[in-house]
TIDO-909144 format. One line per 10 residues: their letters; for each residue x, y, z of N, C-alpha, C, O. Coordinates in steps of 0.02 Angstrom, whole numbers. Layout:
% TIDO-909144
A	X/Y/Z/X/Y/Z/X/Y/Z/X/Y/Z; ...
***
This chain:
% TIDO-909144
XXXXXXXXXX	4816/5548/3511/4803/5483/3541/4843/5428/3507/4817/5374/3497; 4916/5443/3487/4937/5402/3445/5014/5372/3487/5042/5412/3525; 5035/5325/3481/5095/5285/3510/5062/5220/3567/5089/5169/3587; 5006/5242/3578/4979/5165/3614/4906/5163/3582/4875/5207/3552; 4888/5093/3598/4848/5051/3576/4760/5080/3591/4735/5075/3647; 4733/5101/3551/4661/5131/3560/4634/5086/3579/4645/5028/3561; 4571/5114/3639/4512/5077/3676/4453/5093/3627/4454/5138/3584; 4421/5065/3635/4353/5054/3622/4311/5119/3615/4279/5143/3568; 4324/5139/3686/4285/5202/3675/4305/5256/3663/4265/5303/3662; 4382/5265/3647/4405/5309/3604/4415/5328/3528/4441/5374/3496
XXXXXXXXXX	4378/5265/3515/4345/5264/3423/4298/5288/3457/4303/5349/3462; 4243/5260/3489/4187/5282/3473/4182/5354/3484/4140/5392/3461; 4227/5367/3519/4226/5437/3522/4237/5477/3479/4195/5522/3473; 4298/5476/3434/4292/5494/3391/4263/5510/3336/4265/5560/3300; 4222/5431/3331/4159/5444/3268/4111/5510/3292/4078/5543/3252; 4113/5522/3351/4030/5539/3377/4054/5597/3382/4012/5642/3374; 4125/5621/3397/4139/5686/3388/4147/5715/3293/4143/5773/3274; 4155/5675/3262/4141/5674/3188/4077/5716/3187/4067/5774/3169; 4028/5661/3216/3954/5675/3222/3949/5743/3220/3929/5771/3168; 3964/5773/3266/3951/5816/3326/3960/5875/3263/3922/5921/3245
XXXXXXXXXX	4036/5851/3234/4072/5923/3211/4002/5925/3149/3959/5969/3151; 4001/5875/3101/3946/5859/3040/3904/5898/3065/3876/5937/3026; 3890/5900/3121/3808/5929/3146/3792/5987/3167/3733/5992/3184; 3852/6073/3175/3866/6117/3182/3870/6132/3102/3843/6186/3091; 3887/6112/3063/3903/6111/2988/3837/6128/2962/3814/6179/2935; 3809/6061/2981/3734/6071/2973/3692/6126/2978/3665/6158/2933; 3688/6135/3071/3655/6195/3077/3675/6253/3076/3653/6294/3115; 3723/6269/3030/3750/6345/3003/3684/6337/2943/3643/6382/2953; 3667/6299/2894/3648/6281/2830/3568/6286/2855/3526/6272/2811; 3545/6302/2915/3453/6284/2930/3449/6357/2957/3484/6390/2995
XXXXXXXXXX	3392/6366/2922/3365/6424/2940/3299/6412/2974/3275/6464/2998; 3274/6376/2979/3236/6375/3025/3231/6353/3101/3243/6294/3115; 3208/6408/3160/3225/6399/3242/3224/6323/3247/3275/6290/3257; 3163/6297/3238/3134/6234/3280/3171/6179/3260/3173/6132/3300; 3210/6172/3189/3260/6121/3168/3319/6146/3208/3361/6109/3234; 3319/6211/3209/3385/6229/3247/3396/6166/3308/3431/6116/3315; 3349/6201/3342/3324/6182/3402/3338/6123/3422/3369/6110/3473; 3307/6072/3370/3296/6007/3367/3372/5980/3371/3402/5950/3416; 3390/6000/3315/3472/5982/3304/3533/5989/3370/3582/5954/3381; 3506/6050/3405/3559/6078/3472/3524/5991/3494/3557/5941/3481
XXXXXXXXXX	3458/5986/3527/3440/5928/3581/3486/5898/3545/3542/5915/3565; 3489/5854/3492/3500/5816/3466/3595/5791/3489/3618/5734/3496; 3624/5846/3494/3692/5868/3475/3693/5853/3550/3719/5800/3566; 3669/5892/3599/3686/5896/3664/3687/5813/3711/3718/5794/3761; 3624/5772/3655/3638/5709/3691/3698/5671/3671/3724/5633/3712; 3721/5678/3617/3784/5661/3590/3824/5659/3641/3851/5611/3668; 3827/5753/3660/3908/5761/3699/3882/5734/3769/3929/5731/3809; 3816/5713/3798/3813/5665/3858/3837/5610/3834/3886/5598/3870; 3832/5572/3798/3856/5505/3795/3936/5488/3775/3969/5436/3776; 3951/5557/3756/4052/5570/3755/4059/5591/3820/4119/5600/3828
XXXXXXXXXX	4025/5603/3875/4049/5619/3943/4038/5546/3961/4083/5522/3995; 4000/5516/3950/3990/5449/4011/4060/5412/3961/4107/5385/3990; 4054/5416/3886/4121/5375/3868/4206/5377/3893/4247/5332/3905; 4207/5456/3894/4250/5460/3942/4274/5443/3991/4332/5433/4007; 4202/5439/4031/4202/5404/4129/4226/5314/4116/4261/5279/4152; 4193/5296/4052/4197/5210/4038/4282/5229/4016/4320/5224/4064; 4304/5244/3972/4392/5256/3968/4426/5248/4018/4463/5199/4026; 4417/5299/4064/4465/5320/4110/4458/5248/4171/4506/5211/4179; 4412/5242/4199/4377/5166/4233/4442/5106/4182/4498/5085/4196; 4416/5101/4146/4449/5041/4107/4531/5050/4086/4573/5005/4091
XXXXXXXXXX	4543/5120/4063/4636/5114/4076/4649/5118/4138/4710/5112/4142; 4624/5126/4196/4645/5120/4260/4649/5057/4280/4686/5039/4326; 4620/5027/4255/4587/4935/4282/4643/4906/4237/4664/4851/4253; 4660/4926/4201/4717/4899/4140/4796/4907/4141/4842/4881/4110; 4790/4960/4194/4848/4972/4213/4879/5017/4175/4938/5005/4162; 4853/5075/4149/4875/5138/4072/4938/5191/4148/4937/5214/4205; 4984/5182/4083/5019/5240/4136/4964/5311/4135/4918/5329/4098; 5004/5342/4209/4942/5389/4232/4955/5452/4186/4909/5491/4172; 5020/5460/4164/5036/5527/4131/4998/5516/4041/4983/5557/3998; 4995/5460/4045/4994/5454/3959/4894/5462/3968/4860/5486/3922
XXXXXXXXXX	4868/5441/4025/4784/5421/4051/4776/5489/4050/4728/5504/4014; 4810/5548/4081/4794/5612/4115/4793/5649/4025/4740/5678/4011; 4845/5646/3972/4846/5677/3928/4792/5664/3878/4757/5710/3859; 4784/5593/3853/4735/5552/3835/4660/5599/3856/4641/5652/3831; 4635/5568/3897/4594/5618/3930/4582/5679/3918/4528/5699/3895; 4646/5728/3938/4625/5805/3931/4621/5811/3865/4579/5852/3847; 4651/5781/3818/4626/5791/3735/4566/5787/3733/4536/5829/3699; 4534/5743/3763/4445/5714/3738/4401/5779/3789/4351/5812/3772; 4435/5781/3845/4377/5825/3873/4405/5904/3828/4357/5937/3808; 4463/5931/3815/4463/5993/3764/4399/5984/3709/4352/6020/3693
XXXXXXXXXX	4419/5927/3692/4369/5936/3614/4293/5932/3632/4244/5957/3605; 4299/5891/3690/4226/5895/3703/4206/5975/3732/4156/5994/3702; 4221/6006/3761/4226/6077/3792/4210/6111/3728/4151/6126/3727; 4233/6123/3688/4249/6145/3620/4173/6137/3601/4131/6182/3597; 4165/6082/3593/4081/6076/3551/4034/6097/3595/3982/6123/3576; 4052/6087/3671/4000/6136/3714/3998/6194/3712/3948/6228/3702; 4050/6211/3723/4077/6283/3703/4005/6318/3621/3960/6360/3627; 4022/6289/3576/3972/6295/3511/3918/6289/3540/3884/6340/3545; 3891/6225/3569/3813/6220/3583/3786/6285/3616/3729/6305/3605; 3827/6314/3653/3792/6369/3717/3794/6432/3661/3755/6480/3662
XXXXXXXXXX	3833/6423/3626/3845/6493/3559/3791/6488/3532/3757/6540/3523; 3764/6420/3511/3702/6436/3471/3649/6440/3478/3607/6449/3434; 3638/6434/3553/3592/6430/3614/3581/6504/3613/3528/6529/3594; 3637/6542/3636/3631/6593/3631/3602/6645/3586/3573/6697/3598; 3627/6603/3508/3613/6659/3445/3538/6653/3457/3510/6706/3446; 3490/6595/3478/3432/6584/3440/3395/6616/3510/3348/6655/3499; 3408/6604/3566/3376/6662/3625/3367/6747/3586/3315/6777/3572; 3447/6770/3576/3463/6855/3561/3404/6852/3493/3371/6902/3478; 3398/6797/3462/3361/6830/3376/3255/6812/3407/3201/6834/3385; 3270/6772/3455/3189/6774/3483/3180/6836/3519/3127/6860/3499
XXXXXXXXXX	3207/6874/3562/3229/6942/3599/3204/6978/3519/3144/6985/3504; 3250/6994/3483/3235/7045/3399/3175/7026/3387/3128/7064/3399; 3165/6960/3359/3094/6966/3320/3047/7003/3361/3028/7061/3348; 3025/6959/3423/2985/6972/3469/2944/6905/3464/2963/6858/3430; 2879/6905/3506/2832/6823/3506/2779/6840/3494/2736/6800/3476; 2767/6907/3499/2699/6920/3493/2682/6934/3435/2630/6902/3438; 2681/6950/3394/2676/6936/3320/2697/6898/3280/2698/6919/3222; 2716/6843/3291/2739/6773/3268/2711/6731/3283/2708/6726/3345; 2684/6689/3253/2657/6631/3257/2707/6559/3268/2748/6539/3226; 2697/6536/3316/2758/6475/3320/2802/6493/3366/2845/6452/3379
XXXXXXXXXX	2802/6551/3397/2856/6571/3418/2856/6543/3483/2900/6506/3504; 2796/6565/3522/2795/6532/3599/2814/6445/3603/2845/6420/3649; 2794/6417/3555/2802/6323/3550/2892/6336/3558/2934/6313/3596; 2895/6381/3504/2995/6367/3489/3023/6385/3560/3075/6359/3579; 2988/6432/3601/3031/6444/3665/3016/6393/3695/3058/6355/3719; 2948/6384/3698/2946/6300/3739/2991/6260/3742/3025/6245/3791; 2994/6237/3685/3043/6201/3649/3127/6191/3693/3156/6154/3733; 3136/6245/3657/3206/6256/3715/3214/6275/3774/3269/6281/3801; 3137/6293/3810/3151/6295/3877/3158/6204/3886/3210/6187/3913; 3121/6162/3869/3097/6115/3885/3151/6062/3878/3146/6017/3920
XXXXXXXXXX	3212/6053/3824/3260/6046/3817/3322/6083/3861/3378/6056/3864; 3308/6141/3892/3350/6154/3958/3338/6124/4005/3388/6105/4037; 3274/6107/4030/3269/6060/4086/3306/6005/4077/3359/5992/4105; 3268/5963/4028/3300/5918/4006/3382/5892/4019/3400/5834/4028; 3419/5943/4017/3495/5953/3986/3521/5951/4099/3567/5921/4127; 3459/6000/4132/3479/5986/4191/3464/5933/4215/3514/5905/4239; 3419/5906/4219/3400/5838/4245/3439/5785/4220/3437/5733/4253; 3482/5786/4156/3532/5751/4143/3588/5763/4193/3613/5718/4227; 3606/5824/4194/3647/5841/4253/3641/5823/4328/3685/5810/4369; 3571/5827/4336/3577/5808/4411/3592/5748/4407/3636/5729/4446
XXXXXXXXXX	3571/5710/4373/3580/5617/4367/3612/5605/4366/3620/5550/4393; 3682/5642/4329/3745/5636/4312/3800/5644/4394/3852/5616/4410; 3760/5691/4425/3783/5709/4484/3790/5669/4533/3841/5656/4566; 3736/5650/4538/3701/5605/4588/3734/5519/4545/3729/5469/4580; 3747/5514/4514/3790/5446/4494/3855/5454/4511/3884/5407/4540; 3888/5511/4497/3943/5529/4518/3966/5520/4590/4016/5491/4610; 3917/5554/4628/3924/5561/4717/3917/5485/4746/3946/5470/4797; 3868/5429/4703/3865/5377/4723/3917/5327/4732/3934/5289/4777; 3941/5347/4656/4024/5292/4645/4063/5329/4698/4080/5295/4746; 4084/5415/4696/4097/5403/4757/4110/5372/4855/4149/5359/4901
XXXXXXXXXX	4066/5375/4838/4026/5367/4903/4043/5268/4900/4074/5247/4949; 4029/5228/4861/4048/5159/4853/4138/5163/4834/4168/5114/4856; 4175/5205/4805/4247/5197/4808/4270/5200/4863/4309/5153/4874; 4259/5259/4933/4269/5278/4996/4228/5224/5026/4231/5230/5087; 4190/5174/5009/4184/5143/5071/4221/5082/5070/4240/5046/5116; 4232/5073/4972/4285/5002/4974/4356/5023/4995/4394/4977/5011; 4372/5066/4996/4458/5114/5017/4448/5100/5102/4493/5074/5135; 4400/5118/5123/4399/5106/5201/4401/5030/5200/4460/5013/5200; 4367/4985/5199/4382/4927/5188/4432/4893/5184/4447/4846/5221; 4468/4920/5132/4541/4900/5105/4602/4903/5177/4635/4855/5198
XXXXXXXXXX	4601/4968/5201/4620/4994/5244/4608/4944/5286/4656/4908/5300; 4538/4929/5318/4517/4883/5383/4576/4816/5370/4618/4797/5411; 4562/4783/5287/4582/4748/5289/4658/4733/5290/4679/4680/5313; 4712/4794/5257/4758/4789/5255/4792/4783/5329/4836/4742/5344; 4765/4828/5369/4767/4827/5447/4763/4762/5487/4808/4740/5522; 4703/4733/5476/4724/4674/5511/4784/4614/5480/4825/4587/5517; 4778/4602/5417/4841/4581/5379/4909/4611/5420/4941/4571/5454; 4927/4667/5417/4955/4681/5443/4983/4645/5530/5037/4626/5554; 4925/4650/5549/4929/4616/5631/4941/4534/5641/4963/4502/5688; 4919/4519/5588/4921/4446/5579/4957/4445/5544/4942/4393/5513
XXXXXXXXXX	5029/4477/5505/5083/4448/5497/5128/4479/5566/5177/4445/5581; 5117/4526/5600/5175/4559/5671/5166/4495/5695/5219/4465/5693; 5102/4447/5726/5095/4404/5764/5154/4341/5744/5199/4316/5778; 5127/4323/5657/5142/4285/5646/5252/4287/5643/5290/4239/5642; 5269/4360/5641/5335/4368/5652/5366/4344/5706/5415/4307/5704; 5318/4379/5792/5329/4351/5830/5334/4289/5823/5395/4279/5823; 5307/4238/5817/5297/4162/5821/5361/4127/5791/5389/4080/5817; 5383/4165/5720/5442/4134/5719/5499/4134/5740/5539/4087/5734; 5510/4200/5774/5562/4213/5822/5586/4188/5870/5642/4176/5891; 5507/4178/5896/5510/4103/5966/5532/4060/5934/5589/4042/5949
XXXXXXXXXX	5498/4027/5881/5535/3956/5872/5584/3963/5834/5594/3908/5807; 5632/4012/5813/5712/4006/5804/5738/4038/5883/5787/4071/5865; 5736/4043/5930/5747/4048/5970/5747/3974/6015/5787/3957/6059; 5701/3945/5994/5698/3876/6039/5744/3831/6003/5778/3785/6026; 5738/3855/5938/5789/3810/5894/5845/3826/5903/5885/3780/5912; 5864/3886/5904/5946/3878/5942/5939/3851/6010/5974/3801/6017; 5906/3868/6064/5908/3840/6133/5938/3759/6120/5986/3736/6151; 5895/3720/6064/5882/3688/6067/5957/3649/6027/5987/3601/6050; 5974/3684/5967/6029/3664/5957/6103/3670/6000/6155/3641/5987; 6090/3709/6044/6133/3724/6115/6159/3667/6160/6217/3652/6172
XXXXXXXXXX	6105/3638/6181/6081/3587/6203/6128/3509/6179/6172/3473/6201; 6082/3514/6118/6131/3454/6097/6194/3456/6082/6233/3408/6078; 6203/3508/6075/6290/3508/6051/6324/3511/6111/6384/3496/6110; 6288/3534/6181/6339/3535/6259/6321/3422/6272/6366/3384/6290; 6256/3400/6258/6237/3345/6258/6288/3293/6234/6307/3242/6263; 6307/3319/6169/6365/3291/6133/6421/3285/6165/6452/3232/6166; 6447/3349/6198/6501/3335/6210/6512/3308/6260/6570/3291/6272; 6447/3292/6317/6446/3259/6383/6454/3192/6370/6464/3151/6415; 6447/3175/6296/6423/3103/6293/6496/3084/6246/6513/3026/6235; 6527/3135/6226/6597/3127/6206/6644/3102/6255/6676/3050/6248
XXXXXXXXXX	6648/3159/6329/6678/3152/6372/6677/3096/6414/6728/3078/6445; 6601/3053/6418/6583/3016/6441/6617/2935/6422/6624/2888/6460; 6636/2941/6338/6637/2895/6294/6721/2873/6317/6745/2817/6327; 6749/2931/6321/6821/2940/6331/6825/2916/6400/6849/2860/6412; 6802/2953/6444/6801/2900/6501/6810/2844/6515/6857/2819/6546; 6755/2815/6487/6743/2738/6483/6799/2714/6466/6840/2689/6505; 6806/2723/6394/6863/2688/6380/6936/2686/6402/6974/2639/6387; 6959/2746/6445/7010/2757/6468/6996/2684/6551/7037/2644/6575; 6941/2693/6565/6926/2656/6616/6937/2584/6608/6966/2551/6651; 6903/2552/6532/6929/2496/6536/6994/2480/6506/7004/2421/6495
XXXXXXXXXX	7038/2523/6490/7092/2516/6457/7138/2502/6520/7175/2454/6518; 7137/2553/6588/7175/2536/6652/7140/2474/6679/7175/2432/6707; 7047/2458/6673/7059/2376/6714/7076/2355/6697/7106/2321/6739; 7098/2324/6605/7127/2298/6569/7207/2292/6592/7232/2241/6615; 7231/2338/6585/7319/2344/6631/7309/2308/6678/7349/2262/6680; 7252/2310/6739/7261/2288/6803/7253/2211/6802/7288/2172/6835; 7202/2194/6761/7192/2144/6748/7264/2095/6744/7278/2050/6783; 7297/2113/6694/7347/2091/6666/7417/2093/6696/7466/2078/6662; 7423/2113/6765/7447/2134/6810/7436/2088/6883/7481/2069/6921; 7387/2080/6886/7370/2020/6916/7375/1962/6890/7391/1916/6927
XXXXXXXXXX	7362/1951/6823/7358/1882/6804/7429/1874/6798/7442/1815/6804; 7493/1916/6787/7552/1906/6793/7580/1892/6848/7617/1844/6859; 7557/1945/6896/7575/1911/6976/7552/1842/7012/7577/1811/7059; 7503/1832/6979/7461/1753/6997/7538/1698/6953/7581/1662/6979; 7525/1712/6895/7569/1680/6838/7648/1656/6872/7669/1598/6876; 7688/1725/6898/7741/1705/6953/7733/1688/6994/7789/1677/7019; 7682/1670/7038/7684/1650/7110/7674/1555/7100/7692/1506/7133; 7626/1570/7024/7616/1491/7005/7681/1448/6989/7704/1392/7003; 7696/1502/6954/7773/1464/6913/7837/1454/6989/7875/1406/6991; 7836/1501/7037/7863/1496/7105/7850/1434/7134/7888/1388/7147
XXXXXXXXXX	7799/1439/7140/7778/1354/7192/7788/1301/7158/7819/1254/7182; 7765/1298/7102/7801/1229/7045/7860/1220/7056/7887/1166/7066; 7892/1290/7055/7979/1278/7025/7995/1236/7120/8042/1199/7136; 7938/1259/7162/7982/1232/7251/7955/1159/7241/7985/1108/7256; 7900/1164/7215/7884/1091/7205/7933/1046/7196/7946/992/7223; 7959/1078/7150/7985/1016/7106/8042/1021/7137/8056/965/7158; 8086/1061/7151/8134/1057/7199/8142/1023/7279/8194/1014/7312; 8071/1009/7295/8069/971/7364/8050/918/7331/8060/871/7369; 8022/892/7264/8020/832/7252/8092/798/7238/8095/748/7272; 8130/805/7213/8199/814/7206/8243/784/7270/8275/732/7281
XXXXXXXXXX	8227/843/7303/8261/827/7380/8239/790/7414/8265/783/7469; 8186/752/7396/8144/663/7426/8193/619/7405/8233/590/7441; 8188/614/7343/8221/575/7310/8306/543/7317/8331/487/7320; 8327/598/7317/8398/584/7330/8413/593/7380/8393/642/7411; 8481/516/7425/8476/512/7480/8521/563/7500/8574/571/7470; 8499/609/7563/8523/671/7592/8517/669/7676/8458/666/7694; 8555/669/7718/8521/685/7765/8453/698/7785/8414/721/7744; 8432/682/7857/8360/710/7857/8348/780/7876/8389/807/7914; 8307/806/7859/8307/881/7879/8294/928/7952/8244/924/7988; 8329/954/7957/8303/977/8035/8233/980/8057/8197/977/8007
XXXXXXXXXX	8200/985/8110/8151/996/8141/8126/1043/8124/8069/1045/8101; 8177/1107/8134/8170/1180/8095/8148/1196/8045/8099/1232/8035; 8205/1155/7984/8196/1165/7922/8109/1137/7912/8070/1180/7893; 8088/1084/7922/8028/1077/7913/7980/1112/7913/7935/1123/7873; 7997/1137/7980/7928/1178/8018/7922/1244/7952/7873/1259/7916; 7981/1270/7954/8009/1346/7905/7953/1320/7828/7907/1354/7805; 7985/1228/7794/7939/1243/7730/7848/1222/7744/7805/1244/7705; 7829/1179/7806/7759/1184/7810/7726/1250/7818/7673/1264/7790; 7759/1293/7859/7741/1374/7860/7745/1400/7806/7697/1436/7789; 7795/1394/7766/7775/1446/7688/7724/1426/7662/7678/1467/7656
XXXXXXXXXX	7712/1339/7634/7651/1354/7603/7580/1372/7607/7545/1397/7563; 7568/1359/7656/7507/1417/7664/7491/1485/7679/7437/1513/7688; 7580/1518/7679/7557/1591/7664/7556/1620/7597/7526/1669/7575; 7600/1574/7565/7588/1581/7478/7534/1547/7458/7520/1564/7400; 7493/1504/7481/7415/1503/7451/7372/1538/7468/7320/1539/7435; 7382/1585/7532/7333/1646/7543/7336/1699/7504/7286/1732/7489; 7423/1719/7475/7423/1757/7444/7388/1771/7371/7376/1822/7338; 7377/1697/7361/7377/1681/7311/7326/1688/7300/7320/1707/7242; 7244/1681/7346/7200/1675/7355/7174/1744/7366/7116/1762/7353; 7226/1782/7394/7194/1863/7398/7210/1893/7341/7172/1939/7327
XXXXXX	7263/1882/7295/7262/1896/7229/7188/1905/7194/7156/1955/7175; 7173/1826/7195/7119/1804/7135/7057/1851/7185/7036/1903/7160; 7041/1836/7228/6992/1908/7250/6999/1958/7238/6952/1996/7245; 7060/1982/7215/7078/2064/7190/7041/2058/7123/6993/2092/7104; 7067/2019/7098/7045/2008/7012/6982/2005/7003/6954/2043/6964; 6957/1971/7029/6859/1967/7042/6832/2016/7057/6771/2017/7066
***
């Protein structure tokens, strides 16, 4: 039992197997049945309470987390040695039955009490056993129903994370939909942007296009202006009938034009 850290009840075990061995020592040294006797009870409750220490060991390096190979060896050491001293108890069980058989009972006094005795201490030794049994089948019986349990519960865990998988799938699914979306959104509103501006960049041209054609037609009629003011002035002949008629007719087709211009522009 040496390279890891001793439990509790593997001292005590030890002491009590000390005990145990002290107490075979002993009853080599008694010659009399009924101390015999006394001493086996005595001995046999011992090695019950190194079986339940055992059951408290093995419980507690499991709960502790003991590797299983080092738990399994651990163990089979304690139950050998314990075997071992049972092994003795039933030997000497035996010697003191075979030497009651020799003497005989009927001419001995004491003798029927001493069989008593160890019949009465065999019961004893079973009824420890059945108890032992019947504690055993119980923890059973409570480990298998928390293992089913476990099971129930790992199961639905189980279902309630598949669900919860589904769920995120949808919503990275909507999240791409969704990032889809805006990025075709974007570019409608790119294309859109470009538009525009290409749009007012040509009214802009047109604009400026008109206000130039307005600009010559202005600077045109000034420049006749001033040229028929001119031709008032200085004495010239008078002008034909013709010629008249020809400049009252232009100007009002160059102020219509002029006038359908600025409605273009508007």
């Amino acid at each position: 039992m040496s390279g890891v850290q001793k439990y509790d009840q593997e001292k005590q075990l030890e002491s009590i197997f000390e005990e145990i061995k002290a107490g075979f020592k002993k009853y080599d040294g008694l010659g009399n049945g009924d101390k015999q006797t006394a001493l086996l009870k005595e001995l046999t409750n011992k090695m019950q309470e190194c079986k339940n220490l055992i059951k408290e060991y093995e419980r507690e390096a499991r709960t502790d987390g003991l590797a299983p190979q080092v738990l399994a060896d651990r163990k089979k050491q304690m139950v050998q040695e314990l075997n071992t001293y049972i092994g003795l108890k039933k030997h000497r069980q035996d010697e003191i039955a075979a030497k009651a058989e020799l003497i005989g009972t009927s001419g001995r006094k004491g003798a029927l009490p001493e069989k008593s005795r160890e019949d009465t201490g065999t019961v004893e030794l079973m009824a420890q056993g059945k108890a032992t049994i019947k504690d055993t089948d119980d923890a059973l019986i409570r480990a298998q129903k928390i293992v089913e349990d476990t099971i129930q519960i790992g199961t639905q865990t189980a279902e309630t994370l598949h669900g919860q998988t589904k769920q995120m799938e949808r919503v990275l699914n909507d999240l791409d939909e969704i990032h889809f979306t805006m990025k075709k959104a974007s570019k409608v509103i790119r294309d859109l942007t470009r538009g525009i501006a290409t749009d007012k960049f040509i009214m802009f041209l047109f604009m400026m296009m008109v206000v130039g054609v307005i600009v010559a037609i202005v600077l045109k009629i000034a420049k006749v202006g001033a040229k028929k003011k001119t031709t008032t002035t200085s004495p010239s002949p008078s002008p034909s009938p013709t010629s008249g008629r020809r400049l009252l007719g232009y100007s009002p087709d160059v102020w219509y034009h002029v006038a359908e211009l600025i409605d273009l522009a508007s």
